[in-house]
C-alpha positions in Angstrom: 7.5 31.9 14.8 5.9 35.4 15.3 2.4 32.9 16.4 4.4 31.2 18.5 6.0 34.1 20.3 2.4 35.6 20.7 1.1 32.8 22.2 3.6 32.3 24.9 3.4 36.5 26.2 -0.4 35.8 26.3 -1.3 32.2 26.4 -2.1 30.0 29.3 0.5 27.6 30.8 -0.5 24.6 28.7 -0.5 26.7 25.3 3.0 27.9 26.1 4.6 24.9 27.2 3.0 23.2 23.6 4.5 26.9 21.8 7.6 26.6 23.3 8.0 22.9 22.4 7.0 24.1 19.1 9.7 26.8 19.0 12.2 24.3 19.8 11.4 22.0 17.0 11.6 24.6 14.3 15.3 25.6 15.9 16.3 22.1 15.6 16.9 22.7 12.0 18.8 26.4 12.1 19.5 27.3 16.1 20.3 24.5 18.4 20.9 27.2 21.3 17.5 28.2 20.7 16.0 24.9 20.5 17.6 24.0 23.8 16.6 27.2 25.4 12.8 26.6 24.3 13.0 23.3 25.6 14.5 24.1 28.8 11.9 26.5 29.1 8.9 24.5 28.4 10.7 21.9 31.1 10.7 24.8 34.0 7.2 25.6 33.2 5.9 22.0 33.0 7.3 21.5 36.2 5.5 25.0 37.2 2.4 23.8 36.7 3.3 19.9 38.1 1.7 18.2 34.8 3.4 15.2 34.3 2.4 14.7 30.9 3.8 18.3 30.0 6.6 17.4 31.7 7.5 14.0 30.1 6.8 15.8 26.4 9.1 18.8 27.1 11.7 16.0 27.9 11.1 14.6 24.5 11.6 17.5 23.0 15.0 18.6 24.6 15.8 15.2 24.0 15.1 15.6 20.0 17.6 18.3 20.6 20.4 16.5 22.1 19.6 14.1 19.2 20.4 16.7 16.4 23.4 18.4 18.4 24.7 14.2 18.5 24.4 14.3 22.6 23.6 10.8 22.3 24.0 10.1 26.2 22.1 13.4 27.2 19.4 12.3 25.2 19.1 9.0 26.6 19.4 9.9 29.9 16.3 12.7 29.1 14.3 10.1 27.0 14.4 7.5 29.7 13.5 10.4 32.5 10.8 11.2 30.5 9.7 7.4 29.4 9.5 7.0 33.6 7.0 9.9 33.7 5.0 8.4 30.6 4.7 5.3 32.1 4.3 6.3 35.6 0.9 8.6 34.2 0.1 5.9 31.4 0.7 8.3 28.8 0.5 5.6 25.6 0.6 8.4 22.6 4.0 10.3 24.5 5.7 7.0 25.2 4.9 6.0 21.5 6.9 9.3 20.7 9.9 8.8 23.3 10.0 5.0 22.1 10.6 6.2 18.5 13.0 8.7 19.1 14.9 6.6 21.2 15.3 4.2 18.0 16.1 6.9 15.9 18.8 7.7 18.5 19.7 4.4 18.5 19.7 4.3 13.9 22.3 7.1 14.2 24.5 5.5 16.7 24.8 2.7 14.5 22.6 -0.3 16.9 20.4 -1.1 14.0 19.1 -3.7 16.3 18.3 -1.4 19.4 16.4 1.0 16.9 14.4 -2.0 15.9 13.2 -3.0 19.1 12.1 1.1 19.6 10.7 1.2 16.4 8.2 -1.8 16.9 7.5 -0.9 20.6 6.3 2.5 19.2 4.2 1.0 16.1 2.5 -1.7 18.5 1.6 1.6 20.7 0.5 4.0 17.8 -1.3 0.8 16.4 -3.4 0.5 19.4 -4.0 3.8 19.6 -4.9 3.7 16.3 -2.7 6.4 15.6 -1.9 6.2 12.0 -0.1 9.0 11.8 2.9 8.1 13.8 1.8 4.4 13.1 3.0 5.3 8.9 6.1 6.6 10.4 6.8 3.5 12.3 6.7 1.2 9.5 8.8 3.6 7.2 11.3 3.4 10.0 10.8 0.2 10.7 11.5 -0.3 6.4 14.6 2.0 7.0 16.5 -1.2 9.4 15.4 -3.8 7.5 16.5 -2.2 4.3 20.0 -1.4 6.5 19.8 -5.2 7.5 19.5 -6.5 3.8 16.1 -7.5 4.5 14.7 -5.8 1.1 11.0 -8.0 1.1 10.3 -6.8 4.6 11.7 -3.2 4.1 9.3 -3.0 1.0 6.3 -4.2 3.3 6.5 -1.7 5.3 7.2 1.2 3.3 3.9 -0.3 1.6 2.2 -0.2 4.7 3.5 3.3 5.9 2.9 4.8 1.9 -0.8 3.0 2.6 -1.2 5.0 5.6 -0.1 8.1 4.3 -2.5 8.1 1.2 -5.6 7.7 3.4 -4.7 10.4 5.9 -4.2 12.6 2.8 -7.6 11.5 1.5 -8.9 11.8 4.9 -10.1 8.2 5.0 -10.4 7.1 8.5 -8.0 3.6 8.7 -9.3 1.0 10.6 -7.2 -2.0 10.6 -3.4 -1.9 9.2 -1.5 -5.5 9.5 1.5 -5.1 11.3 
């Protein structure tokens, strides 16, 4: 935190917008007032500094908050405001990020089927990318619904997949090719 805090007093706009978003993540957990305010700040200076793709993942991020404090239309309304700027910029990797969130949103709300329609839209994207990263925690989500929808084959598949993943990015393997 004490990083952090250094790095927005003396770090450019771009470094403090990506601090502050950090900030706000790590409040998430134990200050949701802070998390908002570090969020809301990284929003104001996105728009500062006009970058778009700043912009659209400080939205993310104060929509991750409205997520944990259970703001479930505030963060739709931010996710979707943000999704617009991704989209409008072409940003694949931040739309990946808003598309997943917005299925997690939708998980906790109880639409199972909404959440699986965000969490394949985000592991087609992260796949292309060839993001594996966020690609191994698209399938584990993606194991998550169908294991909530009884689907116990296809939920192991894809906790196999995601568990795949994650052992060659701990190895530092670069992945290739993953099925989907």
């Amino acid at each position: 935190i004490d990083s952090l805090n250094a790095i927005i007093e003396h770090g450019n706009d771009s470094l403090k917008i990506d601090a502050l978003n950090e900030l706000s993540i790590l409040f998430c957990e134990s200050d949701l007032l802070r998390a908002e305010i570090n969020a809301r700040n990284a929003i104001a200076l996105s728009k500062k500094t006009r970058s778009q793709s700043l912009l659209a993942r400080s939205m993310l991020r104060l929509g991750s908050v409205y997520d944990y404090k259970e703001k479930f239309d505030s963060a739709s309304m931010v996710y979707y405001q943000a999704l617009r700027i991704a989209e409008s910029i072409n940003d694949s990797l931040t739309m990946g990020k808003i598309y997943m969130n917005i299925g997690v949103m939708h998980y906790f709300q109880g639409n199972i089927n909404e959440a699986d329609k965000f969490y394949l839209l985000s592991a087609g994207l992260f796949s292309r990318l060839g993001n594996d990263e966020n690609l191994s925690k698209a399938y584990n989500n993606l194991g998550t619904v169908r294991r909530k929808q009884n689907k116990y084959d296809e939920a192991i598949s894809y906790y196999n997949k995601s568990l795949q993943l994650k052992k060659k990015l701990q190895r530092g393997i670069p992945i290739t090719h993953v099925d989907p």
